[in-house]
C-alpha positions as CSV (number, residue, x, y, z in Angstrom):
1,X,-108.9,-36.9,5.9
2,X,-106.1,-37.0,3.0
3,X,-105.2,-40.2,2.2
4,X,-102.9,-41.5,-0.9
5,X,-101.4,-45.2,-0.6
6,X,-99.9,-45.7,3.3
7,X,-99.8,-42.3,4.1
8,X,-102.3,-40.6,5.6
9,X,-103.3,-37.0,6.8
10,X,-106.1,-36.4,9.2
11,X,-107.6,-33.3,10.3
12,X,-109.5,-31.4,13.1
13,X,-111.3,-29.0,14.4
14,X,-110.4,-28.9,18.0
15,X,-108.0,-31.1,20.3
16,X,-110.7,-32.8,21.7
17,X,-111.8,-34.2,18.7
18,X,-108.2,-35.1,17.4
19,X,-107.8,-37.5,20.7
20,X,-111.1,-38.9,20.0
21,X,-110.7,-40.1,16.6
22,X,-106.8,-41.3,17.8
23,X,-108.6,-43.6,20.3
24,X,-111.4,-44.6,17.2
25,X,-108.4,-45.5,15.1
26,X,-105.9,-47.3,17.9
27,X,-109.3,-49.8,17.5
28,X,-109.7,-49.7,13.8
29,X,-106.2,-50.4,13.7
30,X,-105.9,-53.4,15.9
31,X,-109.0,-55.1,14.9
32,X,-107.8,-55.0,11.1
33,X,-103.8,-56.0,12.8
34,X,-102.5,-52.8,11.4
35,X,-99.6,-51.0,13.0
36,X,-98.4,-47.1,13.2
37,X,-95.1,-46.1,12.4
38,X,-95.1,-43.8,15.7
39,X,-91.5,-42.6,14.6
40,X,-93.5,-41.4,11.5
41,X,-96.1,-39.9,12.9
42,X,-96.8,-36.3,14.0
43,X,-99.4,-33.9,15.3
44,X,-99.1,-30.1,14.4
45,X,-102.0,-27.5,14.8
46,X,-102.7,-24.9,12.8
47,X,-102.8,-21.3,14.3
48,X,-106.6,-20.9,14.0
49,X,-106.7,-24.0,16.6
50,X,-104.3,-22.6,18.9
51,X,-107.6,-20.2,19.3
52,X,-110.7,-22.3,20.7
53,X,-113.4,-20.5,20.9
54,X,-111.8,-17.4,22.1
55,X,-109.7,-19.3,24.5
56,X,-106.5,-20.1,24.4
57,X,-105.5,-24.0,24.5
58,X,-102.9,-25.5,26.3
59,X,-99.8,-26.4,24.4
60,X,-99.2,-28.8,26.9
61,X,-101.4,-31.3,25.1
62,X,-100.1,-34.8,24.5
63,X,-100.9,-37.6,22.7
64,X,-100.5,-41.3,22.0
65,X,-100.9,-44.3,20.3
66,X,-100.9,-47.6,22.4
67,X,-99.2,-45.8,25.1
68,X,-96.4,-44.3,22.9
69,X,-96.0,-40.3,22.6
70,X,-97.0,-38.8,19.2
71,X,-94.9,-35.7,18.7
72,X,-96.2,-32.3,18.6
73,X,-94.6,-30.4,15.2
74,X,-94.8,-26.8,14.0
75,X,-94.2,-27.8,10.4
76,X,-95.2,-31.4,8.5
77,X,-94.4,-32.3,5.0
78,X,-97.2,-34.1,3.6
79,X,-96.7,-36.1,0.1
80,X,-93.9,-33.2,-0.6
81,X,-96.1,-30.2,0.7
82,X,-94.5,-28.8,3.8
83,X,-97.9,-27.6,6.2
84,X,-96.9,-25.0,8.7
85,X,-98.5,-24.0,11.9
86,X,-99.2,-20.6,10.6
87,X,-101.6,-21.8,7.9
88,X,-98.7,-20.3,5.4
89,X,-97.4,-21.9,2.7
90,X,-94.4,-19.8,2.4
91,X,-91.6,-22.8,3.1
92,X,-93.5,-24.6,0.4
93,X,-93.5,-22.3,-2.2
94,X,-90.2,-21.8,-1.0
95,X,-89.1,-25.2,-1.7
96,X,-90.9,-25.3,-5.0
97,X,-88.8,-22.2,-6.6
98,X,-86.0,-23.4,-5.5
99,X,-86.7,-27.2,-6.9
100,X,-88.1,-25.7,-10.1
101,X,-85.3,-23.7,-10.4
102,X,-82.8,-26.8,-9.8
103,X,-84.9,-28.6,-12.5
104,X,-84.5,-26.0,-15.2
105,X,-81.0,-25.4,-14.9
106,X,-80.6,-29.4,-15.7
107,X,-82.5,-29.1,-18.8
């Protein structure tokens, strides 16, 4: 888990797993009267997970929290860091030439 103030970053091994730990934290998250931005929050799976134990899974999987859909992404920016399905981090290192770049033409 990657946490840093109200944000938060969680991650699994298998699908099964991720919707275990959802329905751990809908609890954990009621009993402390928490709520989810569910507009903010996203699931994305790395390629190696895509790969379960030499099987395919289904990319039909959904999930939820308290009944509402959590969307399934190919790429999520975490605390600037842009993750991507692949496992690459070639639209983040992308995005840091390109800001570093922007940041030394203003000097």
């Amino acid at each position: 888990m990657l946490a840093y103030a109200d944000e938060m970053a969680i991650l699994f091994e298998s699908a099964y797993r991720m919707k275990r730990k959802i329905e751990a934290l809908d609890i954990y998250f009621k009993n402390l009267s928490l709520s989810v931005s569910i507009d903010k929050t996203k699931i994305f799976f790395l390629v190696k997970i895509i790969f379960q134990r030499g099987r395919r899974i289904s990319r039909n999987l959904h999930f939820s929290h308290n009944g509402k859909a959590i969307k399934v992404v190919k790429n999520y920016t975490y605390l600037g860091l842009i993750f991507s399905a692949s496992g690459e981090f070639s639209r983040a290192s992308q995005w840091f030439k390109e800001n570093g770049l922007k940041a030394i033409g203003a000097i």
